[in-house]
N, C-alpha and C positions, 0 to 999 in steps of 0.2 A: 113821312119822316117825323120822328119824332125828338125835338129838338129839348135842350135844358132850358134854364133860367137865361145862359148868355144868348141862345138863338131867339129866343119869347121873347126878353127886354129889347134886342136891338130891330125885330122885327114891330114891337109895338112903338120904337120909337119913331119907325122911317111912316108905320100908317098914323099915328097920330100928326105930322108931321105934312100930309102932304092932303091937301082940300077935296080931293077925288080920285081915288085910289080903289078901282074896280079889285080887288083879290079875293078870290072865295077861299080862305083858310081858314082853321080854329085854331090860338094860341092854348093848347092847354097842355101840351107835353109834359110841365112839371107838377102838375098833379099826378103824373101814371108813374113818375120817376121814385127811386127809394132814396137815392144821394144825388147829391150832383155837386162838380167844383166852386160852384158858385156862394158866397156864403149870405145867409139870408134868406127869402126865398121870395119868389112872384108873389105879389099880392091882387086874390079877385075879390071883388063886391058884388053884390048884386049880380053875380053871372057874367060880370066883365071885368078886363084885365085894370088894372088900377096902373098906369103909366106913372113914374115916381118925377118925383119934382126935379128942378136944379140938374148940374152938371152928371154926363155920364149916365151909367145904364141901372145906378142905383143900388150896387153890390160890390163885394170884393173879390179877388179869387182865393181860395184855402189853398194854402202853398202845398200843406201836409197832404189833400187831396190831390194834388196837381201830381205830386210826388209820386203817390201811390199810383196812379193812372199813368204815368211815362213808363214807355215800352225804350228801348235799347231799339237804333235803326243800324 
């Protein structure tokens, strides 16, 4: 699967978070993406995900996108 910015951040927050965490995954979904709701984007270094400081997953959501992307249920 290939997740955005919101699945990456909260996914690098529970592995940075936890002292031994066996999961063989790669966060890179929002490099292959062209938009996403998220506003900001993932930041890599060095070939690794850069986990952002302080409260939260370190973005906002763009309403106007949010907008765009709701379907009628």
């Amino acid at each position: 699967m290939i997740e955005g910015a919101i699945g990456t951040s909260a996914s690098a927050q529970v592995f940075a978070s936890v002292a031994r965490l066996a999961w063989g995954c790669q966060l890179f979904g929002p490099q292959l993406l062209t938009d996403d709701i998220a506003t900001g984007s993932v930041v890599y270094e060095d070939f690794e995900l850069v986990v952002p400081e302080g409260p939260g997953f370190g973005f906002d959501i763009d309403e106007g996108k949010l907008a765009h992307c709701r379907r009628p249920s």
